[in-house]
C-alpha positions in Angstrom: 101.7 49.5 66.2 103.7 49.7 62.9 106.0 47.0 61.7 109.5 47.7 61.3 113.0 47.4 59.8 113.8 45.0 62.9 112.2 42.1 61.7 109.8 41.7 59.0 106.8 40.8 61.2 107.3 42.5 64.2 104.7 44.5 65.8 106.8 46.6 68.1 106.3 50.2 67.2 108.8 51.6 64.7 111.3 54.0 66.5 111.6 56.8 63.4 108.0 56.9 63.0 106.6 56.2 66.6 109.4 57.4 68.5 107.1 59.1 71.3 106.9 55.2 72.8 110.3 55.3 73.4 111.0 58.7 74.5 113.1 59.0 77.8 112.4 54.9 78.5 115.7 54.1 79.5 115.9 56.5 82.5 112.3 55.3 83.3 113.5 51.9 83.6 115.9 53.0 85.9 113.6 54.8 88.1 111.0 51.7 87.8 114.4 49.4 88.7 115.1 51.5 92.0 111.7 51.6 93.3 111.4 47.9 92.6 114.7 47.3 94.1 113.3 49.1 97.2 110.0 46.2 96.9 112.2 43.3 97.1 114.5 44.8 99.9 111.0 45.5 101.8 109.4 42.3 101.3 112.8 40.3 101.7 113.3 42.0 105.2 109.3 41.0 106.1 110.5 37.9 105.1 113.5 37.4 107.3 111.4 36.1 110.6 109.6 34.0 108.7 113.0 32.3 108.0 113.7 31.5 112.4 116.2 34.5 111.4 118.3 31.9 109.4 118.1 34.5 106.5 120.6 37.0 107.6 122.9 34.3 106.5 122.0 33.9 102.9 120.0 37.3 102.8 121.3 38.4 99.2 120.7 35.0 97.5 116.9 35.0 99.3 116.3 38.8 97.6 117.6 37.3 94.4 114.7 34.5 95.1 112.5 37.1 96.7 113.3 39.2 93.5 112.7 36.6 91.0 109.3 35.8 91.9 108.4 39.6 92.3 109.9 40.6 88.7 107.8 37.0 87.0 105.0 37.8 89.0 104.1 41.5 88.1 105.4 41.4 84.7 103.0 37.9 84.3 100.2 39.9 85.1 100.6 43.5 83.2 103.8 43.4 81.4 105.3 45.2 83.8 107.1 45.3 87.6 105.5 48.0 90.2 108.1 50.2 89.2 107.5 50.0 85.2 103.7 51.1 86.0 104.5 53.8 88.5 106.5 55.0 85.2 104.2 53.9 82.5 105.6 51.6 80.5 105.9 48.0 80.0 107.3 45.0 78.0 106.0 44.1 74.7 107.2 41.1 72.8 108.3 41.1 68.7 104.2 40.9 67.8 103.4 44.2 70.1 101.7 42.0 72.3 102.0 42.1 76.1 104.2 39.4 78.0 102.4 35.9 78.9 104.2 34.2 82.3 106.1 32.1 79.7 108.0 35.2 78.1 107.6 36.8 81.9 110.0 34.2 83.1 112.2 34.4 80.4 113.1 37.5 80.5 113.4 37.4 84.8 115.6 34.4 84.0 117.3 36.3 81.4 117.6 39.9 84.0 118.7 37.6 86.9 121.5 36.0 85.1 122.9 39.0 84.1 123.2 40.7 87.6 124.4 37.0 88.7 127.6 37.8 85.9 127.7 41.3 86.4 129.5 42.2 83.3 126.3 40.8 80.9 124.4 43.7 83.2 126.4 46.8 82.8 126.4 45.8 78.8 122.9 45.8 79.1 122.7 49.3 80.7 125.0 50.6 77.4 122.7 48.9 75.7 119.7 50.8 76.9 121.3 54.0 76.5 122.5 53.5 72.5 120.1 50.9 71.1 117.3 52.4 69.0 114.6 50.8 70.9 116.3 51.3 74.3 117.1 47.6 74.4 119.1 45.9 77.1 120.7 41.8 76.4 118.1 40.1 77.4 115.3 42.2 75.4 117.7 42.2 72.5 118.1 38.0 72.3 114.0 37.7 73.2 113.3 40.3 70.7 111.6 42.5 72.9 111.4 45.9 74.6 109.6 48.2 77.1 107.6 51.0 75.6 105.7 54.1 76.9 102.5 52.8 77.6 99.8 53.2 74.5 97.3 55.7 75.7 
């Protein structure tokens, strides 16, 4: 990884000279953010009996808990959700390094505030379509983005 205009020290590939890591990453992480929509509805619904039932009654704010821990939890481990390796690609932070649980929780924090106030989310979505890194909010205030996985 080369450093870049961005920031004088980052690591994150440069996307005029290494554009090939961020080549169609936008509608991967749209793909990646279906299929891990489709986890947390499955493992919310396992989840339901475990609740005496209650959960039908707060079932949206228990996949938004159900969600949280998924999203921290995957990208912890790999830098990225089920989804984001299914489509091969994953965070990296300002250094080009992969996500520790500190910046994994972060940026789940940041995600799950911005589908809590809707507007911040649909920016983000623009954001990913015209940034030159394919940035959304949240990557753009942690400086950080997802990239096509290195080979």
């Amino acid at each position: 990884m080369t450093m870049t205009s961005h920031h004088l020290t980052s690591g994150l590939p440069d996307p005029q000279t290494e554009a090939a890591f961020y080549e169609g990453v936008p509608l991967k992480r749209f793909i990646a953010w279906v299929v891990d929509a489709i986890v947390i509805t499955l493992f919310s619904l396992i989840a339901v009996p475990f609740t005496a039932f209650t959960a039908i009654f707060y079932f949206p704010f228990m996949m938004l808990f159900v969600g949280f821990i998924y999203r921290w939890g995957t990208i912890a481990s790999r830098s990225s959700t089920w989804g984001m390796r299914l489509m091969a690609i994953e965070f990296r932070n300002d250094d080009g390094h992969r996500f520790d649980s500190g910046e994994a929780a972060l940026h789940t924090l940041g995600y799950t505030v911005a589908w809590a106030v809707f507007p911040l989310q649909l920016v983000s979505m623009v954001m990913m379509c015209v940034t030159e890194r394919g940035q959304g909010l949240i990557d753009t205030i942690m400086h950080t983005t997802a990239i096509n996985k290195p080979a």
